[in-house]
C-alpha positions as CSV (number, residue, x, y, z in Angstrom):
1,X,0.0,0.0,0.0
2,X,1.1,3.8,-0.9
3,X,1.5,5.9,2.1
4,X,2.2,9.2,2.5
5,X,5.7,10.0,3.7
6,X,6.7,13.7,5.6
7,X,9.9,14.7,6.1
8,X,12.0,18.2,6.8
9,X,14.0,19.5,3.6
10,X,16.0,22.7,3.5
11,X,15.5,25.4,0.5
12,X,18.1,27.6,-0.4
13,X,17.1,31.5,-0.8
14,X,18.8,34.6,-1.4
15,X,18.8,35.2,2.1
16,X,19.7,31.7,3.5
17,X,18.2,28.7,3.9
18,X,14.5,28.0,4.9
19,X,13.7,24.7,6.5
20,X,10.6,23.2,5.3
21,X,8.0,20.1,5.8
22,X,7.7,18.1,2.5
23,X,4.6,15.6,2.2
24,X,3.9,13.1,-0.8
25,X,3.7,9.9,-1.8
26,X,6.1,7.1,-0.6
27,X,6.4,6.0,-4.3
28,X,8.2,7.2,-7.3
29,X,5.1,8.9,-9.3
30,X,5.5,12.8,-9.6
31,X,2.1,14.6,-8.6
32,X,1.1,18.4,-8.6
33,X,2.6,20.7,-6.1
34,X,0.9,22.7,-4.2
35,X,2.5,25.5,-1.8
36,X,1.1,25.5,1.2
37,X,1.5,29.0,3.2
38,X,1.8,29.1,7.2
39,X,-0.5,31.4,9.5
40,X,1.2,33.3,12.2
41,X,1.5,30.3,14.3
42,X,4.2,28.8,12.0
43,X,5.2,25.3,11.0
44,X,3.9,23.3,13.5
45,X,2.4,19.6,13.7
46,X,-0.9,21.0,12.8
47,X,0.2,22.2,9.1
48,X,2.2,19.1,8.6
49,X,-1.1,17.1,9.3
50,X,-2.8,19.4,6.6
51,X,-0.2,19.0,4.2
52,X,0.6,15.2,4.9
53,X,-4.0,15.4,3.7
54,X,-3.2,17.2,0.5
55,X,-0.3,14.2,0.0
56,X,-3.1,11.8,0.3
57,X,-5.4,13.5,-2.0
58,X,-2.9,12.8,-4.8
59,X,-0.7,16.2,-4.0
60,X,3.4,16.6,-3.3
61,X,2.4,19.4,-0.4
62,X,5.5,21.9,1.0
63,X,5.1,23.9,4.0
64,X,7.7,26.5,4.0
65,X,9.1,28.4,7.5
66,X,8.4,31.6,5.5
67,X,9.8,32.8,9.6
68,X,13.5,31.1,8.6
69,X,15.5,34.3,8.8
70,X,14.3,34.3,12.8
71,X,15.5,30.6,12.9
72,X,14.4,26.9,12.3
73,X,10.7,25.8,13.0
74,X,9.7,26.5,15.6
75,X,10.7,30.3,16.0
76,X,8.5,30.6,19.0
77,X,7.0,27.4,20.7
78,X,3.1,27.3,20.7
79,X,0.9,25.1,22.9
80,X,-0.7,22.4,21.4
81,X,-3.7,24.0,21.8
82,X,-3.8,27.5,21.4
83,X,-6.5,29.4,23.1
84,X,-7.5,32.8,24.1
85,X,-5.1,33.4,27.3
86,X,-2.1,32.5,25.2
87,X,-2.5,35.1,22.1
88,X,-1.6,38.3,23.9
89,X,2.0,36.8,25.1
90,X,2.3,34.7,21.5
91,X,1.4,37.8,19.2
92,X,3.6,39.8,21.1
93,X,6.4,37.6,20.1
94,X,4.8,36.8,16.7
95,X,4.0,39.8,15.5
96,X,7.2,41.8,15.1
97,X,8.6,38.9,13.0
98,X,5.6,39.1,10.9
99,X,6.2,42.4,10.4
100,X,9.9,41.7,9.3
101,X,8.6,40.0,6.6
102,X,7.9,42.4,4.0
103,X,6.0,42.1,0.6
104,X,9.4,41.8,-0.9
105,X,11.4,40.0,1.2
106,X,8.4,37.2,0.8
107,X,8.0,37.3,-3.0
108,X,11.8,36.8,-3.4
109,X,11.5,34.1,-1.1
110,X,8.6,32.6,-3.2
111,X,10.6,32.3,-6.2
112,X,12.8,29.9,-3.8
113,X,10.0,27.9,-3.1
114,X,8.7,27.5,-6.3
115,X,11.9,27.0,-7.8
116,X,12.6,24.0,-5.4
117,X,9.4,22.7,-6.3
118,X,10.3,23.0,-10.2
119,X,13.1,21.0,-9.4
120,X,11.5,18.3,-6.8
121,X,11.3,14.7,-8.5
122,X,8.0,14.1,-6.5
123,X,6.4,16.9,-8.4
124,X,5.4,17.4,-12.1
125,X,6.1,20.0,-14.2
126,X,3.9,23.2,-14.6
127,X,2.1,25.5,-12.6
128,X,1.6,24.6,-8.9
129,X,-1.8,25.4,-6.7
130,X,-1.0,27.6,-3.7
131,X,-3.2,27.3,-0.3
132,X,-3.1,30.3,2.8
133,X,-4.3,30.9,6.1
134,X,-4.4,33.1,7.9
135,X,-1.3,35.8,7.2
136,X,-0.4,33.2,4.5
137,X,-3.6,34.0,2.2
138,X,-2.2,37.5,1.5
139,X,1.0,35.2,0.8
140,X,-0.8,33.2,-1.6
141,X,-2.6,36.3,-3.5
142,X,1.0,38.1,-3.6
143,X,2.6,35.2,-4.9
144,X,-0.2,34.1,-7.6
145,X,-0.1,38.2,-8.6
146,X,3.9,38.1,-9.0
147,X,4.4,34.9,-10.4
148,X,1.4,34.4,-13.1
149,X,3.3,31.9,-15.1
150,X,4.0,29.9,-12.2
151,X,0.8,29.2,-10.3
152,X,-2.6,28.0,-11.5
153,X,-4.6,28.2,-8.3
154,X,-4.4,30.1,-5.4
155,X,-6.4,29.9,-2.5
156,X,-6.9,31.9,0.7
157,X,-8.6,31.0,4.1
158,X,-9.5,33.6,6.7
159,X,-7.0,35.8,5.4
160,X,-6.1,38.9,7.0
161,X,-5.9,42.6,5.7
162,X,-6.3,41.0,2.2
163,X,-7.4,44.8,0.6
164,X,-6.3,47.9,2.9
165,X,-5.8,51.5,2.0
166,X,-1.8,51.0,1.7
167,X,0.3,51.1,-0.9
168,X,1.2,47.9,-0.6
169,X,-1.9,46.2,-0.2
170,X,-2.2,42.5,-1.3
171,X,-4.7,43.2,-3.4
172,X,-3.5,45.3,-5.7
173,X,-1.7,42.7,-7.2
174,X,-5.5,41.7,-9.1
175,X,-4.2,43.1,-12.6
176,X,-1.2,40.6,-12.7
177,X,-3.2,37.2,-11.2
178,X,-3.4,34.8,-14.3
179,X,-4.7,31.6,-11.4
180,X,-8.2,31.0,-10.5
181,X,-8.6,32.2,-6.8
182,X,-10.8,31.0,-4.7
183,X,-11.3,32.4,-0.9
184,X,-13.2,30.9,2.0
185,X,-13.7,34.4,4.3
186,X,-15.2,34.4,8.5
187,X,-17.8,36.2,9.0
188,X,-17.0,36.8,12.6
189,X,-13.0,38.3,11.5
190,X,-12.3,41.9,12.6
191,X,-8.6,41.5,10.3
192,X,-11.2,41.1,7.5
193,X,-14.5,43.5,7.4
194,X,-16.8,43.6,4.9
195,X,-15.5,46.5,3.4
196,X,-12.7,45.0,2.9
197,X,-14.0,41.3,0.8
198,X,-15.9,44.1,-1.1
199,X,-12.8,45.7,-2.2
200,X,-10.7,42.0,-2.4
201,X,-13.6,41.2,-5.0
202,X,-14.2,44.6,-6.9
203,X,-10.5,44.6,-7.4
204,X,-10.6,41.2,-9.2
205,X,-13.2,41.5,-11.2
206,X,-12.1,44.6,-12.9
207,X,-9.2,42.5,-13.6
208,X,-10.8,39.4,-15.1
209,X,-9.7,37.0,-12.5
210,X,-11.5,33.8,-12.0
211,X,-12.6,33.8,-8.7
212,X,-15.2,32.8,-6.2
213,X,-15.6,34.1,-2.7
214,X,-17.7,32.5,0.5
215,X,-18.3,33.8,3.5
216,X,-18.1,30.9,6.0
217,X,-21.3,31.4,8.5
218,X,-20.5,31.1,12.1
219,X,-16.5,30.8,11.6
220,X,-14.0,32.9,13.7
221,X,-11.0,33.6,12.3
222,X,-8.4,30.7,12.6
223,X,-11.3,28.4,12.2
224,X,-9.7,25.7,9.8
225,X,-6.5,24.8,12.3
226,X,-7.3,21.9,14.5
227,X,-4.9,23.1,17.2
228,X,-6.6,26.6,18.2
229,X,-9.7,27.4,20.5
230,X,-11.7,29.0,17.1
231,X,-12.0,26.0,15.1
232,X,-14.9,25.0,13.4
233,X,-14.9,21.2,12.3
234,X,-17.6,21.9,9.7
235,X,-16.1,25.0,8.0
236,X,-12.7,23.4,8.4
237,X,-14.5,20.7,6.2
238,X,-16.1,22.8,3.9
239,X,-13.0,24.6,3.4
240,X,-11.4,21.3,2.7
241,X,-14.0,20.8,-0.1
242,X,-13.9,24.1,-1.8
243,X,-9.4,23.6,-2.1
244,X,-9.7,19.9,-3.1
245,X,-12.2,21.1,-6.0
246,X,-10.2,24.2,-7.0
247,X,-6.7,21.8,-6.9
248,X,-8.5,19.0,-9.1
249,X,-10.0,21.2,-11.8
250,X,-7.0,23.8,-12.4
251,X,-4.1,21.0,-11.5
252,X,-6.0,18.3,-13.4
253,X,-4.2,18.3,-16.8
254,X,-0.8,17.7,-14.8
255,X,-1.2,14.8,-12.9
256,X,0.8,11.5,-14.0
């Protein structure tokens, strides 16, 4: 029987090396990449049980510590469970780093990543599909919006100031997206108003991007990772459904 194998590989960047969780297929078949991008919590257990899912749903899955300038996963230890009492001491630790990361420190390290994955034998050739959470949606939007070429889905999940008034706004990369997007928003997430999916989806559709957008009922921000206090198991699911159906129709025509 195929099983899914995980293990830790190292991808060289401009800037060093980020250490990263690899999940695919213990066989010698190439399969679609996908990119998976961290939330704030970084690489933890919980994302390498997400990615090791996408293995088994016929995916090679990489999980990048898009943190690695800070240090090797983990940069800051989380419980495993994170609740409420533990944000305010985590985010202050977490949120200066996030902030280190700017747009273009993290679209030079995406050419890394997908690079590595151009050049991984457990992957085929072509575009790759690109999953977010969390800080990583905007991640995922950036990258599909500066790499067109290279990415043929992108989705985001609870994302976070994904359309601001900055000049640097994630969204603002609409005009360059060649991917279908697809976003699964919480409609209980202050780091997303409404105003806000309303200018995420004006933005794109002036552009002629494929897209679809849901607003998960009853989901918190967070709400698709197993190891937090605001998870939802049925919008976790449902978000599961949407990303499986967006990877199998735009990654179809390059799987082996």
């Amino acid at each position: 029987m195929t099983t899914v194998r995980g293990t830790t590989v190292d991808i060289p960047t401009r800037d060093g090396t980020a250490d990263a969780y690899l999940a695919h297929f213990d066989d010698n078949a190439a399969r679609p990449a996908v990119l998976l991008y961290m939330d704030l919590f970084g690489l933890r257990p919980q994302l390498k049980r997400m990615a090791d899912r996408l293995a088994a749903a016929g995916y090679t899955a990489l999980v990048p510590n898009v943190f690695y300038r800070r240090g090797r996963a983990p940069v800051v230890e989380v419980p495993d469970l994170i609740q409420a009492a533990h944000r305010p001491a985590l985010n202050e630790q977490l949120f200066p780093i996030m902030r280190e990361l700017t747009p273009q420190l993290a679209m030079r390290d995406a050419d890394s990543y997908l690079s590595w994955l151009a050049a991984c034998p457990h992957a085929t050739d072509g575009p790759v599909g690109i999953t977010g959470y969390c800080m990583g949606a905007a991640l995922a939007l950036r990258t599909a919006g500066t790499y067109p070429g290279r990415v043929a889905a992108a989705a985001g999940f609870h994302g976070a100031n994904l359309a601001t008034d900055g000049p640097d706004s994630p969204h603002l990369v609409a005009d360059h997206v060649a991917a279908e997007l697809y976003f699964g928003h919480a409609d209980e997430d202050p780091l997303l108003p409404p105003e806000q999916i309303e200018s995420l989806d004006k933005a794109l559709a002036a552009a002629g991007v494929r897209f679809r957008t849901e607003v998960y009922t009853g989901a918190r921000h967070g709400y698709t990772q197993a190891d937090t206090e605001v998870h939802n198991p049925e919008a976790s699911e449902r978000h599961w459904a949407a990303l499986l159906d967006l990877l199998s129709r735009t990654l179809a025509n390059t799987q082996s």
